[in-house]
VEXDREN-2710 file (C-alpha; in Angstrom, 1 decimal):
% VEXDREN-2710
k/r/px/py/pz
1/UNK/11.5/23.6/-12.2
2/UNK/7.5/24.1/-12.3
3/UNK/6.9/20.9/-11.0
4/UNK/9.4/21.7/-7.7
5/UNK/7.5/25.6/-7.8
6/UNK/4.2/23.8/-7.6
7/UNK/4.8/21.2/-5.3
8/UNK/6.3/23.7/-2.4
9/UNK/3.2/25.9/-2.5
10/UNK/0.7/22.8/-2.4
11/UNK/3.3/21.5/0.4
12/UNK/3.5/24.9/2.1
13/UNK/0.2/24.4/2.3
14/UNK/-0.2/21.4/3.3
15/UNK/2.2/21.3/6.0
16/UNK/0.4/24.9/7.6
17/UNK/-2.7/21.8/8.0
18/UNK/-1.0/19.2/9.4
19/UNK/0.6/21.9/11.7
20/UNK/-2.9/23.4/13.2
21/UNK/-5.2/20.6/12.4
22/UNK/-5.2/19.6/16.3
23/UNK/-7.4/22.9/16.8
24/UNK/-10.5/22.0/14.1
25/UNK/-11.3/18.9/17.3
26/UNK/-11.1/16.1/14.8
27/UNK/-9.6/15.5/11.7
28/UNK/-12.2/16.5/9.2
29/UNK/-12.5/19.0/6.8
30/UNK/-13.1/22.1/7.1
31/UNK/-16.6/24.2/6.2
32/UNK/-20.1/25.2/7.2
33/UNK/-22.9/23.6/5.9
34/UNK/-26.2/22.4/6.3
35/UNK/-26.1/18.8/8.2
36/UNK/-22.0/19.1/8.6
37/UNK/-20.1/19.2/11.4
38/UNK/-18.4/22.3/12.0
39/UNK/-15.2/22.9/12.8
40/UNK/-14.8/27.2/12.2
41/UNK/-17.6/29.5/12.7
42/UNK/-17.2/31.5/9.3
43/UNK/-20.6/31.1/7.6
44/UNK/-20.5/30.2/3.5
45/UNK/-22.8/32.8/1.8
46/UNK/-22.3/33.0/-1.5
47/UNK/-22.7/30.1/-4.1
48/UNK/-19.2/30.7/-5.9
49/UNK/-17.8/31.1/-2.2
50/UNK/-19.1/27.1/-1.8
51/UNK/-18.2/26.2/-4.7
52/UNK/-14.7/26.9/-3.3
53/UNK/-14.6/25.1/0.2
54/UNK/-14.0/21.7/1.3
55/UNK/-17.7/20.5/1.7
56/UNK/-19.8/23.7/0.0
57/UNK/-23.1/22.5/-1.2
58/UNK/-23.5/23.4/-5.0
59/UNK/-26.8/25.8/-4.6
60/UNK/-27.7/24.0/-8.2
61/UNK/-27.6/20.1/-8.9
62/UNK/-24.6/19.6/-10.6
63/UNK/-24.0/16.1/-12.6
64/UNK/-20.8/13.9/-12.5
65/UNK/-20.3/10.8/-14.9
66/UNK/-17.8/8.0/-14.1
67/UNK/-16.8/4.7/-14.6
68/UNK/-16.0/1.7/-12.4
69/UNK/-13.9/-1.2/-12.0
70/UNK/-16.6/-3.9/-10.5
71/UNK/-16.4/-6.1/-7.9
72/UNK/-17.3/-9.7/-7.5
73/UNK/-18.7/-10.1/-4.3
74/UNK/-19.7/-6.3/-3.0
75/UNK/-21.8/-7.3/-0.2
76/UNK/-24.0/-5.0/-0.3
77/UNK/-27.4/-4.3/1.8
78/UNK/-30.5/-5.8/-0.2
79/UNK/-31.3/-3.7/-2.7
80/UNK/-28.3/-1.6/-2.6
81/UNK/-25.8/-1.5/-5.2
82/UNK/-23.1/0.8/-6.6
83/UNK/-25.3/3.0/-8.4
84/UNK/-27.8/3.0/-5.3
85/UNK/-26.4/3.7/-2.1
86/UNK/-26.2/6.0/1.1
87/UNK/-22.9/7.5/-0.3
88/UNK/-24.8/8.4/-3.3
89/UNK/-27.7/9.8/-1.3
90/UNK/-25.2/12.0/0.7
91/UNK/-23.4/13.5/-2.0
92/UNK/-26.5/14.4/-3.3
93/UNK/-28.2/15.8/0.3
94/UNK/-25.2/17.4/1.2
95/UNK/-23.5/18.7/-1.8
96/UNK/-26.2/18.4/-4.3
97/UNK/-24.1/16.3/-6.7
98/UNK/-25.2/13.1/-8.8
99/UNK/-23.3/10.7/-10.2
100/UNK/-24.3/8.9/-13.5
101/UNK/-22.1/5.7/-13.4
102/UNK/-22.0/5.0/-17.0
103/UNK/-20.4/1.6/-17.2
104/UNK/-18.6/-1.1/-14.9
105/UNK/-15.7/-3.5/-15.3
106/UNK/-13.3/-5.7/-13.8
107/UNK/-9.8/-4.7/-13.2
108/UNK/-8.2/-5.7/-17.1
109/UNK/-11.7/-5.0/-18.9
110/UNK/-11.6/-1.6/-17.4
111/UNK/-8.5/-1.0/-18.7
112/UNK/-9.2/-1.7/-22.8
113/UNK/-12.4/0.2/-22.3
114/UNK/-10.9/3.4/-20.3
115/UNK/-8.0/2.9/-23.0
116/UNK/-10.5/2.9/-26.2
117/UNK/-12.5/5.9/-24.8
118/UNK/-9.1/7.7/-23.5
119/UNK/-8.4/6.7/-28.0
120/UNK/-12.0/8.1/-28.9
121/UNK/-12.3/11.2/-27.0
122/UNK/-15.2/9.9/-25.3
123/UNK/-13.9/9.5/-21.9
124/UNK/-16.1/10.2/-18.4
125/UNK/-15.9/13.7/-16.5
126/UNK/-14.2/11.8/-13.5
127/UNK/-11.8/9.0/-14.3
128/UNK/-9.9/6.6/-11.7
129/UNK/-6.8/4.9/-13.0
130/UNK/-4.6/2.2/-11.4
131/UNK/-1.0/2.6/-10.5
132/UNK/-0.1/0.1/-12.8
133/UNK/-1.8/2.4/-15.9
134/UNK/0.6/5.2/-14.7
135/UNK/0.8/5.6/-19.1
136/UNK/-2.9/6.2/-19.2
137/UNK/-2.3/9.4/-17.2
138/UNK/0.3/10.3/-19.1
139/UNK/-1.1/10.0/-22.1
140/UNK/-4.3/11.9/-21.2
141/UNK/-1.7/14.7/-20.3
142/UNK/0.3/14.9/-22.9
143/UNK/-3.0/14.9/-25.5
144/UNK/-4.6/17.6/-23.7
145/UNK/-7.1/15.6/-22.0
146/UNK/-7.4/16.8/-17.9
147/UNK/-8.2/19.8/-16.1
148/UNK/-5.9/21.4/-14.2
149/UNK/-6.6/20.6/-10.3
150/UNK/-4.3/22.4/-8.8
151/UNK/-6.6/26.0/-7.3
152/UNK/-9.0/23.4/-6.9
153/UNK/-7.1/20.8/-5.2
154/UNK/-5.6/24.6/-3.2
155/UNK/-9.3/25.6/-2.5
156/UNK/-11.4/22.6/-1.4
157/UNK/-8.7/20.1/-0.4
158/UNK/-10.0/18.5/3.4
159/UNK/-7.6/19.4/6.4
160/UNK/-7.2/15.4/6.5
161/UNK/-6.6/15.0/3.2
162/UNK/-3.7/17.8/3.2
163/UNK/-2.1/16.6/6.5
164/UNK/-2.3/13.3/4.9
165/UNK/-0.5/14.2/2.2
166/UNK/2.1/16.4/4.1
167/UNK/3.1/12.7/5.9
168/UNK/4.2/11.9/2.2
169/UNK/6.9/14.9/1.9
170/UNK/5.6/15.5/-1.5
171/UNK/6.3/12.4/-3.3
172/UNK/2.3/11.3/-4.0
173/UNK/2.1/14.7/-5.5
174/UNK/5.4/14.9/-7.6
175/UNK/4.7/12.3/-10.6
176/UNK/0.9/13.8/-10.4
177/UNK/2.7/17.1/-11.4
178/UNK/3.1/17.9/-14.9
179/UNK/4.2/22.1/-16.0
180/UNK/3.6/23.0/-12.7
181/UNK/0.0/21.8/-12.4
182/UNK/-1.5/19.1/-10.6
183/UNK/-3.3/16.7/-12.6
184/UNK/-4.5/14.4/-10.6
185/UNK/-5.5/13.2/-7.0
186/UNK/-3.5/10.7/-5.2
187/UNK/-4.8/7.6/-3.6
188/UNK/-2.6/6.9/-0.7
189/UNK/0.2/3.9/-0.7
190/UNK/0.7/3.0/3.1
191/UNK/4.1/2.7/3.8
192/UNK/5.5/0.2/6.2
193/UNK/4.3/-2.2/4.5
194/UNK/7.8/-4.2/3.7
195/UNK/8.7/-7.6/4.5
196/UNK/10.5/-8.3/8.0
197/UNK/11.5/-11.6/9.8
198/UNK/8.8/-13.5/10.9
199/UNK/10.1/-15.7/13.6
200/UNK/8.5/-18.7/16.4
201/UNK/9.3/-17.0/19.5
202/UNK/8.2/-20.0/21.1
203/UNK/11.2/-22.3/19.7
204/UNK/13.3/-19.3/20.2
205/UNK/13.2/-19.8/24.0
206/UNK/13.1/-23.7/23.5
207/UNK/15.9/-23.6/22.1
208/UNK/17.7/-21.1/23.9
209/UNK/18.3/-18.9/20.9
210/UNK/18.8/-14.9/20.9
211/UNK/16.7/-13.0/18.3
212/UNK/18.8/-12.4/15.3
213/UNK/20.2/-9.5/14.0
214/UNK/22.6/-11.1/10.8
215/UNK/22.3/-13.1/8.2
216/UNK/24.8/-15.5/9.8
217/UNK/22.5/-15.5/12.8
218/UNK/19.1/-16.4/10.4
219/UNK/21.2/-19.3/9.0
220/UNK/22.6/-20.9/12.4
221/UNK/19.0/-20.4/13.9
222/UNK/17.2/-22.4/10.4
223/UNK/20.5/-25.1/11.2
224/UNK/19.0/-25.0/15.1
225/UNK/15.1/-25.5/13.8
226/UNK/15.7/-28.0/11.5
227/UNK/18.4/-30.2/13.7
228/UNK/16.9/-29.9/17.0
229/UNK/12.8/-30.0/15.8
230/UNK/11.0/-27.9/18.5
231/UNK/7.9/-28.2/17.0
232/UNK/8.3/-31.8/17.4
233/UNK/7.2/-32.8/14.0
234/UNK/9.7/-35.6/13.6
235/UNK/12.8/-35.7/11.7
236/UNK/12.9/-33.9/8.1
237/UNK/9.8/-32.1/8.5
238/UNK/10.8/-28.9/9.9
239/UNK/11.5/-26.0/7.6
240/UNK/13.6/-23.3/8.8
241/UNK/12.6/-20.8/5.7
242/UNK/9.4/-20.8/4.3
243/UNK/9.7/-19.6/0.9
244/UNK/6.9/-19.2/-1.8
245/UNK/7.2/-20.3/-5.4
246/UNK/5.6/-18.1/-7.5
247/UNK/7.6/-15.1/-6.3
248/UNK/10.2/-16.1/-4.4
249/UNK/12.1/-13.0/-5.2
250/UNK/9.0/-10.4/-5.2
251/UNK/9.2/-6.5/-5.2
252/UNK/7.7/-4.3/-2.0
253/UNK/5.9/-6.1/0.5
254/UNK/6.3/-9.7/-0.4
255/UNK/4.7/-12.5/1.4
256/UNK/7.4/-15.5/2.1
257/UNK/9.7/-14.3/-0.6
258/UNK/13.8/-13.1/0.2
259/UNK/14.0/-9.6/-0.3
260/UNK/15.6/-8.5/2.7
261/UNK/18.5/-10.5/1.9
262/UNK/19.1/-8.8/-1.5
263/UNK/18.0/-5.5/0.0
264/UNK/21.0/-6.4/2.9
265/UNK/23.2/-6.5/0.2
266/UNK/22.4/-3.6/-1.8
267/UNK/20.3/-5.5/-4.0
268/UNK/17.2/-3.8/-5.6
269/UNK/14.8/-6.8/-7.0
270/UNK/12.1/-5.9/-9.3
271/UNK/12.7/-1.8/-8.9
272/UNK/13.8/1.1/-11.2
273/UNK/16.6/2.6/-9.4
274/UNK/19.1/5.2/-10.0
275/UNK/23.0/5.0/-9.5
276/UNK/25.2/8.4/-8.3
277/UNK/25.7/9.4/-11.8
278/UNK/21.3/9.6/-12.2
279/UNK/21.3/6.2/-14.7
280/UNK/18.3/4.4/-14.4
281/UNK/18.9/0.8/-14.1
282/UNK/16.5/-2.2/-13.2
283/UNK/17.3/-3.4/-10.1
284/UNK/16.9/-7.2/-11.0
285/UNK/19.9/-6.5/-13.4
286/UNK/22.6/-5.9/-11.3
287/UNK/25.7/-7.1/-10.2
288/UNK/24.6/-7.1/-6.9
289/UNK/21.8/-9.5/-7.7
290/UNK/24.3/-11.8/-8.9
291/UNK/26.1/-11.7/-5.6
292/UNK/22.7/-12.3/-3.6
293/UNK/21.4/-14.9/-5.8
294/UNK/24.6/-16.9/-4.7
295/UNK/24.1/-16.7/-1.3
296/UNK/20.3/-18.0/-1.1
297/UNK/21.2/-20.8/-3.7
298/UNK/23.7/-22.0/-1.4
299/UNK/20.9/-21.9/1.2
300/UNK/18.6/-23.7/-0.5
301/UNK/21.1/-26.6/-1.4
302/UNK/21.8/-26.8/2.8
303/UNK/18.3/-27.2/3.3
304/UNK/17.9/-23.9/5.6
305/UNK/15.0/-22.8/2.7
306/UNK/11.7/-24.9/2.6
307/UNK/12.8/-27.6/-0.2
308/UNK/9.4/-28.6/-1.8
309/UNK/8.5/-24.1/-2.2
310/UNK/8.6/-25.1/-6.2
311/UNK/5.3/-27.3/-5.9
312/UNK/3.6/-24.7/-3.9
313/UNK/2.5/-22.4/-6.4
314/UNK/-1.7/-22.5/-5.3
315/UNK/-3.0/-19.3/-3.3
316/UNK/-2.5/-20.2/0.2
317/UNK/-0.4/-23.0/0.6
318/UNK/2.6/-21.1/2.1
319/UNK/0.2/-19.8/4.8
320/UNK/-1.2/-23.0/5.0
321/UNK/1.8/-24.7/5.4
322/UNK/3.3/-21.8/7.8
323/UNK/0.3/-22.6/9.9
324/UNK/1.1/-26.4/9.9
325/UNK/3.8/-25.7/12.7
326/UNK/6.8/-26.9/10.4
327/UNK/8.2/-23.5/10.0
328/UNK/10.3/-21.4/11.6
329/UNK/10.8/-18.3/9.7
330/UNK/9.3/-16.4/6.6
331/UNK/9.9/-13.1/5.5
332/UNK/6.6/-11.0/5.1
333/UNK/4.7/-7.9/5.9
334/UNK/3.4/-7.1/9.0
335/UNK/-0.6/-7.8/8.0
336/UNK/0.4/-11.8/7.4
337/UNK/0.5/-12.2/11.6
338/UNK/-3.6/-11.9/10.7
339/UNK/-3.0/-15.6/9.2
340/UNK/-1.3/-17.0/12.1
341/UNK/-4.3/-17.2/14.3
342/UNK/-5.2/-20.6/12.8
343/UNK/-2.0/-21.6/13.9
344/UNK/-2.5/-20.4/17.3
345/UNK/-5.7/-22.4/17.7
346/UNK/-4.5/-26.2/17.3
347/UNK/-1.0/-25.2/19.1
348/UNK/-1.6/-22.7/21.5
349/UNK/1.9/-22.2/22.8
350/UNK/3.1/-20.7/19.5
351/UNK/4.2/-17.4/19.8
352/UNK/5.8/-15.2/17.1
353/UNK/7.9/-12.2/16.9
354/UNK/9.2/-9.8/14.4
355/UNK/12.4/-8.8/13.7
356/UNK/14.6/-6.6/12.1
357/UNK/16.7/-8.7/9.9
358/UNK/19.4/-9.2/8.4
359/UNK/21.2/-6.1/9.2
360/UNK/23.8/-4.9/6.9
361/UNK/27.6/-4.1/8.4
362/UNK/26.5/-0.9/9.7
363/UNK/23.9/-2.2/11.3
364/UNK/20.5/-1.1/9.5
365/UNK/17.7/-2.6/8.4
366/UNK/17.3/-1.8/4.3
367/UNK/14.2/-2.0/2.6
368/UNK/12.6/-0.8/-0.2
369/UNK/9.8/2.0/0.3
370/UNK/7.2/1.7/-1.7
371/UNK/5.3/3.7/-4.4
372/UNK/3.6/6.5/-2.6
373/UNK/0.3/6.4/-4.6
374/UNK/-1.9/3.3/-5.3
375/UNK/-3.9/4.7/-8.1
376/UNK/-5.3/8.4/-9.1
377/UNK/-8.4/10.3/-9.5
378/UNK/-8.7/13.1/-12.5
379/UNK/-10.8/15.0/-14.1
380/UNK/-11.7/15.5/-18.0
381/UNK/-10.8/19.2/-19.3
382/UNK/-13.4/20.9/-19.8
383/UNK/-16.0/19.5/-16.9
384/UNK/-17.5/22.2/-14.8
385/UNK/-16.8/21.6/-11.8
386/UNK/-13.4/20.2/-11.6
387/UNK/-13.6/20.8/-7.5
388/UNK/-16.1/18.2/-7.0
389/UNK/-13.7/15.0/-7.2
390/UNK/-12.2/16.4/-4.3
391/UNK/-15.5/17.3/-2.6
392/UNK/-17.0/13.8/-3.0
393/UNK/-13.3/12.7/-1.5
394/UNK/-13.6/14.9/1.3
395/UNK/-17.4/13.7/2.2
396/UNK/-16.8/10.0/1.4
397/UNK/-13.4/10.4/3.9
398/UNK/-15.8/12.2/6.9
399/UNK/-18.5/9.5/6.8
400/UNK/-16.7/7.1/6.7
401/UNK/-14.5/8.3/9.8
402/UNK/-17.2/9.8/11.7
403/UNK/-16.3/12.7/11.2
404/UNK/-19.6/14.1/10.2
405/UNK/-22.8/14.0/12.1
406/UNK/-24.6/10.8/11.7
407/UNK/-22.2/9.7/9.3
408/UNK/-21.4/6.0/11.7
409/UNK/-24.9/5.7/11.7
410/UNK/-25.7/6.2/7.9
411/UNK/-22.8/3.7/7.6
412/UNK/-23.7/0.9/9.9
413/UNK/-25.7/-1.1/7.7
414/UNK/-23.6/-1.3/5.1
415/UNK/-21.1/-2.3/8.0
416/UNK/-22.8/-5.1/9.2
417/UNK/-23.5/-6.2/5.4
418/UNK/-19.6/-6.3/4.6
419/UNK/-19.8/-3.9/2.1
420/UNK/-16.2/-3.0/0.5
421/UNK/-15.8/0.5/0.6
422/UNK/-14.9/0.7/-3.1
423/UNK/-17.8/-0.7/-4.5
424/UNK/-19.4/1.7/-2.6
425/UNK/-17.5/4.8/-3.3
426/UNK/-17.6/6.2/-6.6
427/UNK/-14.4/7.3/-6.4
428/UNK/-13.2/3.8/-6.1
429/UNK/-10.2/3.3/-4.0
430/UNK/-8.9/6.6/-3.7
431/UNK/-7.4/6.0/0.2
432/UNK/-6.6/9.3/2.0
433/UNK/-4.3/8.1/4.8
434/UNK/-1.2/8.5/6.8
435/UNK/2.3/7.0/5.0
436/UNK/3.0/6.5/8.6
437/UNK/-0.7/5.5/10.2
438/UNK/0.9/1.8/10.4
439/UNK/3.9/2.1/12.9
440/UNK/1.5/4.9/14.8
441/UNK/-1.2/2.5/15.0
442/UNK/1.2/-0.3/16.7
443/UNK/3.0/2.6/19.0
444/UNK/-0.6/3.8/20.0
445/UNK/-1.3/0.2/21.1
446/UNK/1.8/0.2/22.8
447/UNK/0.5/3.3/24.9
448/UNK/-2.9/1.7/25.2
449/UNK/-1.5/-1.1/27.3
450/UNK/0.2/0.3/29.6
451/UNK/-3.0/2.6/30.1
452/UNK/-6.1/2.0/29.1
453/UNK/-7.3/5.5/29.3
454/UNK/-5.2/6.6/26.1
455/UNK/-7.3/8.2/23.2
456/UNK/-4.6/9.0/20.9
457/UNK/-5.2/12.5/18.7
458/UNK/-7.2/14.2/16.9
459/UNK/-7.0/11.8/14.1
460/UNK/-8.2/8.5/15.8
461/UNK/-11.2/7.4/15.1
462/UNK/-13.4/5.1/17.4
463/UNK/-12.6/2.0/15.0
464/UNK/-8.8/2.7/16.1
465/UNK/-9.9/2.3/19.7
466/UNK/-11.8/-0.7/19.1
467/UNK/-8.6/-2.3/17.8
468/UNK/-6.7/-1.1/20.9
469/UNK/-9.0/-2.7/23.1
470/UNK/-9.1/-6.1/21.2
471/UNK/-5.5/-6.4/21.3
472/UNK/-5.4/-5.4/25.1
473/UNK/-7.8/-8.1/26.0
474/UNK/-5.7/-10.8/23.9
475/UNK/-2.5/-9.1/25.9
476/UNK/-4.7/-10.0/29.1
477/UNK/-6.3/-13.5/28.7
478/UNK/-4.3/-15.1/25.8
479/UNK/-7.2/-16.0/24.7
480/UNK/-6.2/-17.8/21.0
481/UNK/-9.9/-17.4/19.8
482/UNK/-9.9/-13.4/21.0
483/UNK/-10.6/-11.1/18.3
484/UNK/-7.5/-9.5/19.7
485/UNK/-4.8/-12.3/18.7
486/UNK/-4.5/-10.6/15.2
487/UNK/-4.6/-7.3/16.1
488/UNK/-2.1/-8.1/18.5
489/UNK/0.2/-10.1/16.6
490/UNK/0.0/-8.0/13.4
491/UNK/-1.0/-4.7/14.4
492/UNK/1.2/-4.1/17.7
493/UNK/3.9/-7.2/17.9
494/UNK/4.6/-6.6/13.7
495/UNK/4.0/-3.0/13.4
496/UNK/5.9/-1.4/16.1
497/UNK/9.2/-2.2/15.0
498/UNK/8.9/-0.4/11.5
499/UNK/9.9/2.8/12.1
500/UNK/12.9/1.4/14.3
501/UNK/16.1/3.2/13.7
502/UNK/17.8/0.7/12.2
503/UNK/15.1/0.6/9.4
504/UNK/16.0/2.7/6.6
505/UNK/13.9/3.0/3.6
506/UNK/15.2/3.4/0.3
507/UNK/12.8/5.0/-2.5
508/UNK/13.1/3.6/-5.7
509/UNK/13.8/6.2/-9.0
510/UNK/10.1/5.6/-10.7
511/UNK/7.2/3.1/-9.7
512/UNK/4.9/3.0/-12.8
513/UNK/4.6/2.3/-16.2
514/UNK/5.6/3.9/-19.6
515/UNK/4.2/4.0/-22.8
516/UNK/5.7/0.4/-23.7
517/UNK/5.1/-1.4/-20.5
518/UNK/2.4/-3.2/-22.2
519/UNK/4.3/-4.4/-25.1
520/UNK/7.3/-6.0/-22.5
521/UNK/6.8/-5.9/-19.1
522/UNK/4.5/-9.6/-19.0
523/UNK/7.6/-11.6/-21.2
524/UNK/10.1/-10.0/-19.0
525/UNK/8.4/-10.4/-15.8
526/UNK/7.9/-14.1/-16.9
527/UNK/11.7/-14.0/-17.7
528/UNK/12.3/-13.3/-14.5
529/UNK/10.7/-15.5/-12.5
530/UNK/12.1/-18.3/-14.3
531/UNK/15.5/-17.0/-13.7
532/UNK/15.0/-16.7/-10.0
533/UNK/13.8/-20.7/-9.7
534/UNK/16.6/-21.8/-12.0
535/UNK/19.3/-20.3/-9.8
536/UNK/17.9/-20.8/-6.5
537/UNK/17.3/-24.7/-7.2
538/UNK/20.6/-25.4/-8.7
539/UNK/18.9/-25.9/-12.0
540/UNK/21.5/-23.6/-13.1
541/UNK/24.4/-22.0/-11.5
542/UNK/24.5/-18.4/-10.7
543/UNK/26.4/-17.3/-14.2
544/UNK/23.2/-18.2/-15.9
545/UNK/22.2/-14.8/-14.7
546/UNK/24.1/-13.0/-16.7
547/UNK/22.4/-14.7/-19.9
548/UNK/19.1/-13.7/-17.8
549/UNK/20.6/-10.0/-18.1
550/UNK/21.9/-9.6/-21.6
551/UNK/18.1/-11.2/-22.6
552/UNK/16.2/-9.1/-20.6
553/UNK/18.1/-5.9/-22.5
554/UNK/17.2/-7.7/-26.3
555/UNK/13.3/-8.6/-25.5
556/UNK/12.6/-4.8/-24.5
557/UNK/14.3/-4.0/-20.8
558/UNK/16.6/-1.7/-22.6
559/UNK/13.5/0.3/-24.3
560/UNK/11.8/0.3/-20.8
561/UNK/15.1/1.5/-19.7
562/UNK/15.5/4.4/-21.8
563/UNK/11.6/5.1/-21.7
564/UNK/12.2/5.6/-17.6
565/UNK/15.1/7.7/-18.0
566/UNK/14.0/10.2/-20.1
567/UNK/10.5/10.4/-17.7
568/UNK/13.0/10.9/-14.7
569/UNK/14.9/13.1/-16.3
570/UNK/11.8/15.3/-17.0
571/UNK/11.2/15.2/-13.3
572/UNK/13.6/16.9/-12.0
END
């Protein structure tokens, strides 16, 4: 009951934002300072008063130590690095705060070392954890180990950042909550991001074919593809399903695998779900699964799915061979129209739509949704200044939106160098976004060309308008070397359809990990993926899944099981 208490005054809150944040002029936060844009005249006098605002400089250096996960190939200016940068010189010009970096590492190297100084004691004042160490952050919790960020994350929060998190209902905050305190900040999830049919639009009207809208209707249109060859490739050699082998039945968001199928059926692959009764059961396991392994096995032996997917298991070959103009369809997200453009250039009549398919009987579009937070940002217990994460969030977020004055400027070389953000950032990757900002973006295009004098809200940046106009000119010339064709494509022809309604979303019970992830989740996960290629090649026939099942329970599912049910029980 805390947790709820807690999360309706921090949503109260939040949504108050969202509600009058079209007054501020842009989408910043809000506070006077030296060098800062302005957005309310009320003048910050007192150092405790700063202290306690959004982007109130510290009237003393204060001093901040974190660690990062590296990067390979930053791209940053000469001379510039991640411990020497204009972020760095900003947080110290305008809030007066240093950060002392005290170690790097990649993404699995982090992890030992955050989880041996997390076992020592010894951990940094400001600590960024993955999704996928979701029992790091517990364990810090339960051992005493954070500060409480909740008057913190109350007092200095951004209006962006809150009216970002408002567009989440709550549920970035809610496993962040622990007692009725806030723990940690969220970095933002996009949603939107689930597969949909990818389909050549171009052979559609060849063809004389109607979008689809069933499953039946994929199938007959894959029969039509293969039989009648519009790409004229020559007999055999179209597919009408690309499919990809290493995950051809993936989680959220997979790139050429067949969620949508199982997710038509009621089918939850790879997710913790929860039935009427609140048991938590891995979606992979069900009975339903059974039922939609079946029906893309007997797909695969008519030849509708791409028969060779098994031998392409290198990064890229399914785009590659997508862009080889011997497919038809492939389920993926709406980003993957980016990849198309090669395509485009050696066969400049191919045109693709998306599509929301397979509806179920009652006509909607399931799909999973996906975690709401990408990774978290908390602070050690007994720092300070436990406002500052969310200070350095706020500043990092106006620069890099232009928000602040001379804040595009500041930013430009490191623009023109390629620099990723989270090298830059010492926060790391801590997005504060819209869960909706894709489907917007796409309808905002929408409105953009039909008239070109639309500037969208408060919240658009001139980045967002630079897109617009790129896709507009593609819209105009058909140019298939435009910068436009992927924004286009991907964020206007693959975007606007998300929010459709006939797409319904359907959360999943818990997203992260528990205490023994580590000890199981990599044997069952390689479990798994064997199971799926077995099944769907004929290797085996579909009751091998229920071997698949009663093993997954013995090699540690049924501890995972009962480790996530106790942890959503807690929740509620």
């Amino acid at each position: 009951m805390k947790r709820r208490k807690v999360l309706a005054v921090l949503l109260a809150a939040a949504a108050m934002v969202s509600a009058f944040a079209g007054c501020s002029g842009n989408g910043g936060s809000t506070v006077e300072t030296a060098g800062i844009t302005e957005n309310t005249p009320e003048v910050v006098k007192t150092s405790e008063n700063k202290d306690l605002t959004p982007l109130g400089k510290y009237d003393e250096p204060i001093t901040i130590t974190t660690a990062k996960v590296s990067m390979a190939n930053p791209h940053f200016p000469e001379g510039k690095s991640s411990s020497d940068n204009v972020t760095l010189d900003w947080l110290k010009e305008k809030l007066n705060i240093d950060v002392d970096i005290l170690w790097e590492a990649d993404g699995g190297e982090y992890t030992n070392k955050l989880s041996l100084a997390i076992a020592s004691g010894e951990i940094p004042d400001m600590i960024w954890i993955g999704n996928n160490d979701y029992n790091l952050l517990k364990t810090l919790v339960d051992n005493d180990m954070l500060a409480d960020l909740t008057d913190a994350y109350e007092n200095c929060a951004g209006d962006y950042m809150k009216a970002t998190h408002a567009s989440f209902e709550g549920k970035n905050l809610e496993p962040l909550t622990f007692d009725g305190k806030l723990m940690a900040i969220p970095g933002a999830s996009l949603g939107y991001a689930h597969d949909v049919l990818w389909i050549r639009k171009d052979w559609l009207d060849k063809l004389g074919l109607e979008e689809p809208r069933t499953l039946e209707d994929i199938q007959n249109i894959a029969r039509e593809f293969i039989a009648k060859d519009p790409g004229e490739n020559g007999e055999g050699n179209t597919i009408g399903i690309a499919l990809d082998a290493v995950r051809p039945v993936g989680g959220y968001g997979t790139y050429a695998g067949l969620e949508p199928i199982f997710n038509m059926m009621d089918a939850w692959p790879r997710q913790w779900m929860e039935d009427e009764n609140g048991k938590v059961y891995y979606g992979s396991t069900s009975e339903k699964m059974k039922e939609g392994l079946q029906v893309v096995s007997d797909m695969y032996a008519e030849g509708l799915l791409d028969k060779s997917f098994v031998v392409r298991t290198n990064p890229g070959e399914v785009s590659a061979l997508i862009n080889s103009n011997q497919v038809g369809m492939y389920f993926g997200p709406w980003w993957t129209a980016f990849e198309r453009q090669d395509l485009a250039k050696e066969h400049p009549e191919a045109e693709w739509v998306a599509v929301n398919a397979p509806l179920d009987e009652n006509g909607k579009f399931k799909h999973m949704e996906p975690s709401p937070t990408a990774n978290f940002l908390c602070v050690r217990k007994g720092y300070e200044h436990p406002e500052a994460i969310i200070k350095m969030l706020n500043l990092e977020n106006d620069m890099a939106r232009g928000y602040m004055e001379g804040g595009t400027e500041a930013m430009k070389p490191y623009k023109d160098a390629g620099t990723n953000w989270v090298a830059q950032y010492p926060t790391g990757d801590i997005n504060i976004e819209y869960y909706d900002i894709v489907p917007k973006t796409g309808h905002y295009i929408a409105e953009y060309l039909k008239d070109d004098t639309f500037q969208g809200d408060d919240t658009t940046t001139e980045q967002d308008r630079t897109s617009w106009r790129y896709a507009r000119e593609y819209a105009e010339s058909k140019d298939v070397n435009s910068a436009g064709w992927g924004e286009y494509y991907a964020r206007y022809i693959g975007s606007t359809i998300l929010d459709a309604p006939e797409s319904v979303g359907v959360p999943s019970a818990f997203y992260y990990t528990t205490k023994s992830s580590q000890d199981y989740k990599a044997d069952l996960d390689k479990l798994e993926d064997e199971m799926y290629l077995k099944i769907i090649t004929g290797e085996e026939t579909v009751d091998y899944f229920d071997e698949f099942v009663e093993t997954w329970g013995v090699l540690g599912g049924d501890i995972l099981t009962q480790e996530v049910q106790e942890i959503v029980d807690s929740q509620k």
